[in-house]
Every structure is written in structure tokens, then in C-alpha cells.
PyMOL commands that place a pseudoatom at each C-alpha (Angstrom):
pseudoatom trace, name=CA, resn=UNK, resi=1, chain=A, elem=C, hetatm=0, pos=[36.316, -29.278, 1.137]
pseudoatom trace, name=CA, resn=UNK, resi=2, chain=A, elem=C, hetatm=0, pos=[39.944, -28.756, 1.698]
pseudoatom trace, name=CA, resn=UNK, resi=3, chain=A, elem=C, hetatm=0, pos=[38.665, -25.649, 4.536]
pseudoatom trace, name=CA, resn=UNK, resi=4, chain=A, elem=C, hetatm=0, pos=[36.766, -28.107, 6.280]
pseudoatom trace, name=CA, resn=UNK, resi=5, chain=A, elem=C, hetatm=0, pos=[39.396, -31.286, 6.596]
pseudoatom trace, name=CA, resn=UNK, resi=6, chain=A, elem=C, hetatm=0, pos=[42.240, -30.558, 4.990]
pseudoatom trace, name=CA, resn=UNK, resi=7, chain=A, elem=C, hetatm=0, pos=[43.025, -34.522, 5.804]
pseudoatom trace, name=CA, resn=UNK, resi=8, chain=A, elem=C, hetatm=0, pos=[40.140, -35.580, 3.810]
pseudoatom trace, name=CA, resn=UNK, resi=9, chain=A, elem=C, hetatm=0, pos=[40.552, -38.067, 0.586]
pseudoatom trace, name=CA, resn=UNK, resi=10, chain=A, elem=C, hetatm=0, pos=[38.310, -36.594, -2.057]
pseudoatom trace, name=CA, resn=UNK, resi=11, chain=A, elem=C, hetatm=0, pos=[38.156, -38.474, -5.332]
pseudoatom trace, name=CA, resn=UNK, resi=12, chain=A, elem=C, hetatm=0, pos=[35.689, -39.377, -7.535]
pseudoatom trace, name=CA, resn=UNK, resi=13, chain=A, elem=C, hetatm=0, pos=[34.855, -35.816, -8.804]
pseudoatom trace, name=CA, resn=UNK, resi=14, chain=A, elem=C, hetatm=0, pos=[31.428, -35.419, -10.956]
pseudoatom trace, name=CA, resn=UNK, resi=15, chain=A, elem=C, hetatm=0, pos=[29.216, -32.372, -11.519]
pseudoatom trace, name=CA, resn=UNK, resi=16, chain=A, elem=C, hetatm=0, pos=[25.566, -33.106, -10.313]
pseudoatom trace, name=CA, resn=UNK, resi=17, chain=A, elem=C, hetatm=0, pos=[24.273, -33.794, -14.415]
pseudoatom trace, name=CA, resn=UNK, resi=18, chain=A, elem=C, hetatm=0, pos=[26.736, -36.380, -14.600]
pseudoatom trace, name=CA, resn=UNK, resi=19, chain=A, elem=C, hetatm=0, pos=[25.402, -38.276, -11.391]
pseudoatom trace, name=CA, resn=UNK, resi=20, chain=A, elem=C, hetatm=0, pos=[22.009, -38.237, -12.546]
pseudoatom trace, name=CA, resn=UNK, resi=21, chain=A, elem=C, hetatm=0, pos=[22.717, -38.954, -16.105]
pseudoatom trace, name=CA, resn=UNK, resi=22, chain=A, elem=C, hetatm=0, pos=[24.680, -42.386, -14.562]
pseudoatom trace, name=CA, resn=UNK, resi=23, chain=A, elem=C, hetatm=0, pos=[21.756, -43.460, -12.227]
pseudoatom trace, name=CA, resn=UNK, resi=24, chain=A, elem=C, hetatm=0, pos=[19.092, -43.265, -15.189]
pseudoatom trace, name=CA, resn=UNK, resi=25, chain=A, elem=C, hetatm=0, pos=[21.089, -44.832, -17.632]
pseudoatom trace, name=CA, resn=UNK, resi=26, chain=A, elem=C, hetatm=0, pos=[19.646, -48.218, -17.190]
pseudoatom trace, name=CA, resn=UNK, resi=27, chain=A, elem=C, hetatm=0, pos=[15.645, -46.834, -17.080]
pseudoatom trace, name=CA, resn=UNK, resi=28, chain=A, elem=C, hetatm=0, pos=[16.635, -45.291, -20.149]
pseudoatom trace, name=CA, resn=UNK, resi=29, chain=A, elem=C, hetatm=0, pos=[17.519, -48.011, -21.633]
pseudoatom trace, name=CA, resn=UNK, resi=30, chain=A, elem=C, hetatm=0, pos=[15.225, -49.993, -21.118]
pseudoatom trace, name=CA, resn=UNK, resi=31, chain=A, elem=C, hetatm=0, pos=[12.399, -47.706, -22.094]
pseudoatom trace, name=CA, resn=UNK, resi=32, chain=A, elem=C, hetatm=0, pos=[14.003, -47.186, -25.137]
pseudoatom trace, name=CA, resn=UNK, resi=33, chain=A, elem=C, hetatm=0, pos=[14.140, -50.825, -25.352]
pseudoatom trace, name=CA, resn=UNK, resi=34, chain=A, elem=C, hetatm=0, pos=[10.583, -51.040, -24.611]
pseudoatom trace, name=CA, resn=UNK, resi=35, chain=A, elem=C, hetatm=0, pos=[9.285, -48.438, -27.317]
pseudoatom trace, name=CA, resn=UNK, resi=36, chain=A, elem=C, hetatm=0, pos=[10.991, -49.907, -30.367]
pseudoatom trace, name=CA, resn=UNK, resi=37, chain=A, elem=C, hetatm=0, pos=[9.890, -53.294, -29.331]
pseudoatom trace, name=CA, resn=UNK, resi=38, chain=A, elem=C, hetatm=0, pos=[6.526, -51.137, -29.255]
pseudoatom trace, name=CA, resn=UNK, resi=39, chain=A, elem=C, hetatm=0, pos=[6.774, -49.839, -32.645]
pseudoatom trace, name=CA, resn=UNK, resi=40, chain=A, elem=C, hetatm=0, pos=[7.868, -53.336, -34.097]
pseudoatom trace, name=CA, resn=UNK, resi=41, chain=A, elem=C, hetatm=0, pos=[4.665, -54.660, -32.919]
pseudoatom trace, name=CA, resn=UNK, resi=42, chain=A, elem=C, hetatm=0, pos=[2.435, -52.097, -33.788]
pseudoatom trace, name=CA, resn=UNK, resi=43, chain=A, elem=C, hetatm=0, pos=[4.414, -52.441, -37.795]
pseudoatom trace, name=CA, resn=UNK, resi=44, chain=A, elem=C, hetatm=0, pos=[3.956, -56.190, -37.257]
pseudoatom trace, name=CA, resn=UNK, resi=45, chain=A, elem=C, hetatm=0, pos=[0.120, -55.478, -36.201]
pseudoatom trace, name=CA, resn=UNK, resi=46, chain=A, elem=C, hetatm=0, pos=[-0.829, -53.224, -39.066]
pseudoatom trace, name=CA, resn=UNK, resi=47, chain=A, elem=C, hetatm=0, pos=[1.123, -55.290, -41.345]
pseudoatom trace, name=CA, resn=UNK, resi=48, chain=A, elem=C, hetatm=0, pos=[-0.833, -58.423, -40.212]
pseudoatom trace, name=CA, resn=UNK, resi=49, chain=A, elem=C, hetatm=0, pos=[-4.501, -56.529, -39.827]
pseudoatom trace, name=CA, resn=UNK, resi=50, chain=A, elem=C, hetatm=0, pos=[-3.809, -55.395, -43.948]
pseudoatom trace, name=CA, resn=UNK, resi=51, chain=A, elem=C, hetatm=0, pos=[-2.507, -58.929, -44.904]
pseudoatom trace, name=CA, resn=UNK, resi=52, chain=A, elem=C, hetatm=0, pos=[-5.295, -61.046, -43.503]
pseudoatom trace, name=CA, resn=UNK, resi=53, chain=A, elem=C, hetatm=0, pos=[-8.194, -58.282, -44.428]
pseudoatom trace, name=CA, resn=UNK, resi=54, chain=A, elem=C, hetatm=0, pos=[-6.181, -58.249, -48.293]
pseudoatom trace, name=CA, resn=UNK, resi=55, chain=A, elem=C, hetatm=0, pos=[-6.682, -61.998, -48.300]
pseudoatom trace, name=CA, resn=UNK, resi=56, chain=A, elem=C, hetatm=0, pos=[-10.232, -61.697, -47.156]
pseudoatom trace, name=CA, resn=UNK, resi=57, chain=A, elem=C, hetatm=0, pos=[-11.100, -59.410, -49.851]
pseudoatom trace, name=CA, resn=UNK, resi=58, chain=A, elem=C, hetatm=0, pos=[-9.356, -61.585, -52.749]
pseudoatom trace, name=CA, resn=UNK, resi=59, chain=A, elem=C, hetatm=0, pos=[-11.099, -65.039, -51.201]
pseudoatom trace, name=CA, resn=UNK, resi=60, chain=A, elem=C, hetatm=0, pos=[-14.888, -62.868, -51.754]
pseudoatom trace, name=CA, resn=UNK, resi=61, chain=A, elem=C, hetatm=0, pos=[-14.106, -61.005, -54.921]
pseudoatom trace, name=CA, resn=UNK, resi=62, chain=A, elem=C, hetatm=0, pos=[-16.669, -62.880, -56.661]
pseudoatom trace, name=CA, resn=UNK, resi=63, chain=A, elem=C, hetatm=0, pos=[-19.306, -62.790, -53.769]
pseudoatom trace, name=CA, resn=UNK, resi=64, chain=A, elem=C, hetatm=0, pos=[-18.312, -59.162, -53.830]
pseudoatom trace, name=CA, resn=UNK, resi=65, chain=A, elem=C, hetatm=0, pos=[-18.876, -59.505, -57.916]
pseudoatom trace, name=CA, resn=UNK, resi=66, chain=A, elem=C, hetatm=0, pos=[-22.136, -60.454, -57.740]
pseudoatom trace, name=CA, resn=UNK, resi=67, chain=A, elem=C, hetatm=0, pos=[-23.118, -58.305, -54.823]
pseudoatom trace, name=CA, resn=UNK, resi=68, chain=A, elem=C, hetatm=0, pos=[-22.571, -55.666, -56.904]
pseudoatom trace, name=CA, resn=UNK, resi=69, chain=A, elem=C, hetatm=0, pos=[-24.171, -56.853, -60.436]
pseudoatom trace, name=CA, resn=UNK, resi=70, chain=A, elem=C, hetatm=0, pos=[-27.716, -57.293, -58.450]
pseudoatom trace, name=CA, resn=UNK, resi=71, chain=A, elem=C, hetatm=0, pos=[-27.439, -53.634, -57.358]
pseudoatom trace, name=CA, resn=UNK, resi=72, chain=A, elem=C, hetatm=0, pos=[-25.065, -53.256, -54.563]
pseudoatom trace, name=CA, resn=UNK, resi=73, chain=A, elem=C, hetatm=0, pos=[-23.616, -49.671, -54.503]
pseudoatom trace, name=CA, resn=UNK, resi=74, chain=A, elem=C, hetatm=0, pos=[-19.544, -48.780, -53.417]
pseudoatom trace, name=CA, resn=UNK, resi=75, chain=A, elem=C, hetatm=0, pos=[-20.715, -47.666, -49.914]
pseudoatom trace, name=CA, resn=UNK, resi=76, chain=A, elem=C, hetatm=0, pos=[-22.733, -51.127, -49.322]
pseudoatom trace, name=CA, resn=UNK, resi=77, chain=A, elem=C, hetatm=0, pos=[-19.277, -52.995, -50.245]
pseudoatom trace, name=CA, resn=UNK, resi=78, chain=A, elem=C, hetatm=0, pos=[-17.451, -50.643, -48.319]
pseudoatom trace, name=CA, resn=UNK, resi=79, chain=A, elem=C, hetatm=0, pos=[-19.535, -51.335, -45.118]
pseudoatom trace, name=CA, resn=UNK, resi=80, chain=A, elem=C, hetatm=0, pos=[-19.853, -54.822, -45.544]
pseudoatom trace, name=CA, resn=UNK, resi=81, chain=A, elem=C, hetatm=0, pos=[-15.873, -54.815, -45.843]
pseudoatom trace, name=CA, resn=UNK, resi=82, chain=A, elem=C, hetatm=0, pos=[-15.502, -52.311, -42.848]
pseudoatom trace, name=CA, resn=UNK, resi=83, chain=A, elem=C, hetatm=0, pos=[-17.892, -54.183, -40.450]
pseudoatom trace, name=CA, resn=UNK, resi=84, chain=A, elem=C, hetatm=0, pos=[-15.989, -57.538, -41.550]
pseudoatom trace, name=CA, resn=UNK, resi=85, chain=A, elem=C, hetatm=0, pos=[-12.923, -55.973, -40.270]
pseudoatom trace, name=CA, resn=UNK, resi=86, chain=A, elem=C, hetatm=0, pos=[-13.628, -54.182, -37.377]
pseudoatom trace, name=CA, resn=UNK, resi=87, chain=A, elem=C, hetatm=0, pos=[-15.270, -57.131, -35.948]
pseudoatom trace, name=CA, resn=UNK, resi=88, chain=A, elem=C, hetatm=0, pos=[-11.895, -59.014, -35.398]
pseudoatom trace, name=CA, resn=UNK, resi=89, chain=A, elem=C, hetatm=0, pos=[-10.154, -55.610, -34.560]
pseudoatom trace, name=CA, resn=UNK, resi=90, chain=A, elem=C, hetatm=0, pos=[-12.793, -55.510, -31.904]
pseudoatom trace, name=CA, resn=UNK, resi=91, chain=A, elem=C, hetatm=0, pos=[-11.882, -58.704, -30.505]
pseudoatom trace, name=CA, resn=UNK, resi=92, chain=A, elem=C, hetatm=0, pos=[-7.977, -58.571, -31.341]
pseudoatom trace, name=CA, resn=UNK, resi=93, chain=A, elem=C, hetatm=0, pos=[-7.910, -55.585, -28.896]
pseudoatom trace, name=CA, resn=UNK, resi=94, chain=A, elem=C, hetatm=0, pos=[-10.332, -57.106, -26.159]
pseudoatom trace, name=CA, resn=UNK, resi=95, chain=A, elem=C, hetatm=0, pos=[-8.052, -60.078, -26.144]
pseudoatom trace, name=CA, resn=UNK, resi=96, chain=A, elem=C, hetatm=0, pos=[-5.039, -57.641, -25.973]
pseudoatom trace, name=CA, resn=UNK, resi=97, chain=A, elem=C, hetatm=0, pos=[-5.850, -55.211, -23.256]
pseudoatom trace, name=CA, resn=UNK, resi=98, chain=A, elem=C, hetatm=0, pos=[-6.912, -58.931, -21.068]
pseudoatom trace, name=CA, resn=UNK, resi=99, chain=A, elem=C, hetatm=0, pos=[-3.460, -60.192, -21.978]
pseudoatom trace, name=CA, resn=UNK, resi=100, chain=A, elem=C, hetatm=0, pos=[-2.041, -56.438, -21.057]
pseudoatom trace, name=CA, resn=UNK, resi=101, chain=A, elem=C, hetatm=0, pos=[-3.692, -55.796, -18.254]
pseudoatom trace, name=CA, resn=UNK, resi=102, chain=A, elem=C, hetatm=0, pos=[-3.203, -59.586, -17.024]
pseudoatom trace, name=CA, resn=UNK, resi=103, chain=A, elem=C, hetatm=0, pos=[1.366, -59.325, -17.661]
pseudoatom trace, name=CA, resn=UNK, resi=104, chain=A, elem=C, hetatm=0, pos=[0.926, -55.522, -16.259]
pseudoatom trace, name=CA, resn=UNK, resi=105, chain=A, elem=C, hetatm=0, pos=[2.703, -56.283, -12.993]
pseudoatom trace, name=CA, resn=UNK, resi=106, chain=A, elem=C, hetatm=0, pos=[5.585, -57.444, -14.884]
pseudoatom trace, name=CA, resn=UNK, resi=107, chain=A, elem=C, hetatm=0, pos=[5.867, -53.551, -15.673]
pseudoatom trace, name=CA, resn=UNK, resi=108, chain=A, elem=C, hetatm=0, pos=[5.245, -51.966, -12.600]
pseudoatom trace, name=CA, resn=UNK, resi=109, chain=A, elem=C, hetatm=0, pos=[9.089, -51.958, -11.213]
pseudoatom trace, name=CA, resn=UNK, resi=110, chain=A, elem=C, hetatm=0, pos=[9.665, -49.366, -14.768]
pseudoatom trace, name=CA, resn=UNK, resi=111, chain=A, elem=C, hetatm=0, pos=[7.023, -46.939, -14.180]
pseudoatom trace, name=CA, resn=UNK, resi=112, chain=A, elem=C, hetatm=0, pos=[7.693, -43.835, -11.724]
pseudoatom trace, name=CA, resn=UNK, resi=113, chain=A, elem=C, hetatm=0, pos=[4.965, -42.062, -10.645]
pseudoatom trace, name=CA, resn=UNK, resi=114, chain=A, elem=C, hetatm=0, pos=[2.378, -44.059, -13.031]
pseudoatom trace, name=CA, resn=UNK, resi=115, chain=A, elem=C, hetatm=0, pos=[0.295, -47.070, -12.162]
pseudoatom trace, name=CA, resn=UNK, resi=116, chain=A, elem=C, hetatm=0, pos=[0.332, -49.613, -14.376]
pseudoatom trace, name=CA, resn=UNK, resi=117, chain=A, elem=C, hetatm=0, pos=[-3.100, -49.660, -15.831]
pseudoatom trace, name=CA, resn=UNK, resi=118, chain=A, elem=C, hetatm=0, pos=[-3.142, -45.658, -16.072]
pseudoatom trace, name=CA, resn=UNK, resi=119, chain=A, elem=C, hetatm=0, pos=[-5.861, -44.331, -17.563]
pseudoatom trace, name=CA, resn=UNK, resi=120, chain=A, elem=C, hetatm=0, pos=[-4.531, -42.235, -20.006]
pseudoatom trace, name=CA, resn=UNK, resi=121, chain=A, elem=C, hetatm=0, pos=[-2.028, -44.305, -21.329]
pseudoatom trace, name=CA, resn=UNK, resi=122, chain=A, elem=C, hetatm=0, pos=[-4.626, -47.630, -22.399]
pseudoatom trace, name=CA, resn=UNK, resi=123, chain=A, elem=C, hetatm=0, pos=[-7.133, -44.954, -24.043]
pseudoatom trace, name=CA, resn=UNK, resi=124, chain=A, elem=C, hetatm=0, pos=[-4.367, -43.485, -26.191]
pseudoatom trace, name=CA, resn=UNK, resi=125, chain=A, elem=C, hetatm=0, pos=[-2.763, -47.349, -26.666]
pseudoatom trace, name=CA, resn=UNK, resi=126, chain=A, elem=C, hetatm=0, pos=[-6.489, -47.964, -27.790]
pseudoatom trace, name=CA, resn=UNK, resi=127, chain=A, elem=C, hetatm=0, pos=[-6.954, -44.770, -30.021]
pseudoatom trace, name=CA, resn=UNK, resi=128, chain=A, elem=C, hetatm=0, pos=[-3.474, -45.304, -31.658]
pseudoatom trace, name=CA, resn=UNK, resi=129, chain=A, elem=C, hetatm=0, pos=[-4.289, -49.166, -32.391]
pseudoatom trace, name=CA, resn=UNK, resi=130, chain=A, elem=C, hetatm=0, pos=[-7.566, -47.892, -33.501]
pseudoatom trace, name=CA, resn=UNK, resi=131, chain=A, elem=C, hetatm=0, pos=[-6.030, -45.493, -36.110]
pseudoatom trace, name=CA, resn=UNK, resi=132, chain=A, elem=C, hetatm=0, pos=[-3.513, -47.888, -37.356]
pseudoatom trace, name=CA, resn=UNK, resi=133, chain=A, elem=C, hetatm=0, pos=[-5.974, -50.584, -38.145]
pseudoatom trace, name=CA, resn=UNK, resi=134, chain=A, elem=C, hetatm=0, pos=[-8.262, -48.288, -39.840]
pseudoatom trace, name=CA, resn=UNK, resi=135, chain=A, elem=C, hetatm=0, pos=[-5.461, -47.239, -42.275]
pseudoatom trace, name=CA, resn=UNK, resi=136, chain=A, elem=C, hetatm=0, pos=[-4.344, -51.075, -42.689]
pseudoatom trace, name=CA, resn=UNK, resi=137, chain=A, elem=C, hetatm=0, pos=[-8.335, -51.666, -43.560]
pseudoatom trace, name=CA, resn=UNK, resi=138, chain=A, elem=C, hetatm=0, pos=[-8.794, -48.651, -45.520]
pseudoatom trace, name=CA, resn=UNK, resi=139, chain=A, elem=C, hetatm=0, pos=[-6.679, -50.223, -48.840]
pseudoatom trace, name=CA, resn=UNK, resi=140, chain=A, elem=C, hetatm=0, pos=[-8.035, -53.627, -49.034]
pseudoatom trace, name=CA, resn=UNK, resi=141, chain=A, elem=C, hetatm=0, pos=[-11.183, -51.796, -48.430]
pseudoatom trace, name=CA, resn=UNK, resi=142, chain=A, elem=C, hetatm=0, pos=[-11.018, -49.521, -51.210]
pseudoatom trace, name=CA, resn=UNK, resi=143, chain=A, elem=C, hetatm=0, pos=[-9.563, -52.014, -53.322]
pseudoatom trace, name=CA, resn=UNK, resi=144, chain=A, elem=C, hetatm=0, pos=[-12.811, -54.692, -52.623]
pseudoatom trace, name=CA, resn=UNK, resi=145, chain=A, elem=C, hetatm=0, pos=[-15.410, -51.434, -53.643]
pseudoatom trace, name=CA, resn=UNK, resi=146, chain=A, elem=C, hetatm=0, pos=[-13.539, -50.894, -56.569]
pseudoatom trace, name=CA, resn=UNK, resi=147, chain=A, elem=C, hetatm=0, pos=[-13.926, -54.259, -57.996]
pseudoatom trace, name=CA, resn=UNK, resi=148, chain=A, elem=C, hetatm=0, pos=[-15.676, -54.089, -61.431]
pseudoatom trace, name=CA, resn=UNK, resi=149, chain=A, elem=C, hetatm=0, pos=[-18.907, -56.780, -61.466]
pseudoatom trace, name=CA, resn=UNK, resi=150, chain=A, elem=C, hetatm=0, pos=[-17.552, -58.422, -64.858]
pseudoatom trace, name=CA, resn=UNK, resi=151, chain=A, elem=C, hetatm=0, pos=[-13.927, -58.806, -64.185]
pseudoatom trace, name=CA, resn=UNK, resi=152, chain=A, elem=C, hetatm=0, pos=[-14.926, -60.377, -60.444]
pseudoatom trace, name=CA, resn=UNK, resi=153, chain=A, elem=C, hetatm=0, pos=[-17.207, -62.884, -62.086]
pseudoatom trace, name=CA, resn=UNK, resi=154, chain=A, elem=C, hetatm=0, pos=[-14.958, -63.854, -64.660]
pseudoatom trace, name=CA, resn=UNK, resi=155, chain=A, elem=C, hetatm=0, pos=[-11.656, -63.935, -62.164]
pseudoatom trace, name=CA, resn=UNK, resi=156, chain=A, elem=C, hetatm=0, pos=[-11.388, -67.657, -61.065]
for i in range(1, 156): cmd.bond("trace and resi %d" % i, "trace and resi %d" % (i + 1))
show_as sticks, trace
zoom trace
């Protein structure tokens, strides 16, 4: 710089990394911001999806009792118990992805290069939610096909 205009006030000195590193810092931030907000829910949501579904199962041990001293087998409770649940998992996520896809404008000054109902992104929101309520149904599940016909109809 000093060939070209010796007269020339240079200050401010920073290497190219350091430039880019300062104009992302924000994005960064918030998308970090963003994902453990993410994960929070998601713990809240399997947290919730086990508590309500545990309830469930306690409120019909002895319907679940019975079920099972006239002849119903572990896999019968199982289903029954698995159906139960992924009928308001069903509707928990339809509700979700209308409320998403309805505040997804509120997102769209974040995302580079990404539109913001991509594709790829809501199926593996969808598969992830998907996994994480089956293993938040599989316990009180278990538990509910494990029940033993003469200690459910003697419980209460």
C-alpha cells in the first residue's frame, strides 16, 4: 500500500478470517440460539409425550387387567397401547408443522440459500420427532404389556 500512496492512512489491519469471522458472528449466534432452544423443546416434547402416555397407562391398568385375564396376549396390549399413542402423535405433529409452516416467514431473514419450508429439512424434523416419540412410548408401553392380570385387578 505504501508503493501505491505513500500519503495514504491505513489502519484498521485484519487478515481476511478475521473479517469473515466478525460479519457471521451474529448468524452464529443466533443459530446457536435457535438449536438449543430446539433441543429444549424436543426434551420438553419427549418428556411430555412419556408423561401423558405413563398416565394413560396407570388410569387403564385395570381395563388393561382384565383385557388380559379374558385372553388378551402382550402384543394385543402392546398395539392397543401403540395405536393409543400414535394417534395424538399423529395429530400433535399435524398441528405442529400448520403452526410451523404458518410462523415460517418469521425465519426466512436466517436462512441463506434455503427456503423456509425446504423439503429436506421438515421430513428429517418429522423423522426425528417420529423417533423420539416412539422411544418416549416405548416404556409406558412395555410397562402396560407387562402388567400381571391379578395384581391390575386387585390395584385400586
Amino acid at each position: 500500500m505504501r508503493t501505491l500512496d505513500p500519503n495514504l492512512a491505513i489502519y484498521n489491519v485484519q487478515a481476511v478470517d478475521e473479517v469473515l469471522a466478525d460479519s457471521l458472528a451474529r448468524q452464529k449466534m443466533t443459530a446457536m440460539l435457535l438449536g438449543i432452544f430446539a433441543l429444549v423443546a424436543l426434551t420438553l416434547a419427549a418428556i411430555g409425550v412419556y408423561g401423558v402416555l405413563a398416565y394413560s397407562v396407570a388410569q387403564r391398568t385395570r381395563e388393561i387387567g382384565v383385557r388380559m385375564a379374558v385372553g388378551a396376549r402382550r402384543e394385543d396390549i402392546l398395539r392397543m397401547v401403540l395405536s393409543h399413542a400414535a394417534t395424538f402423535i399423529t395429530a400433535g405433529m399435524v398441528v405442529g408443522l400448520a403452526v410451523g409452516f404458518a410462523c415460517a416467514r418469521l425465519l426466512s431473514d436466517l436462512l441463506f440459500k434455503t427456503s423456509t419450508i425446504d423439503p429436506l429439512s421438515v421430513s428429517i424434523t418429522i423423522g426425528m420427532l417420529a423417533a423420539i416419540a416412539a422411544l418416549a412410548v416405548s416404556l409406558p408401553a412395555r410397562r402396560a404389556a407387562s402388567v400381571s392380570p391379578t395384581e391390575a385387578l386387585r390395584s385400586e
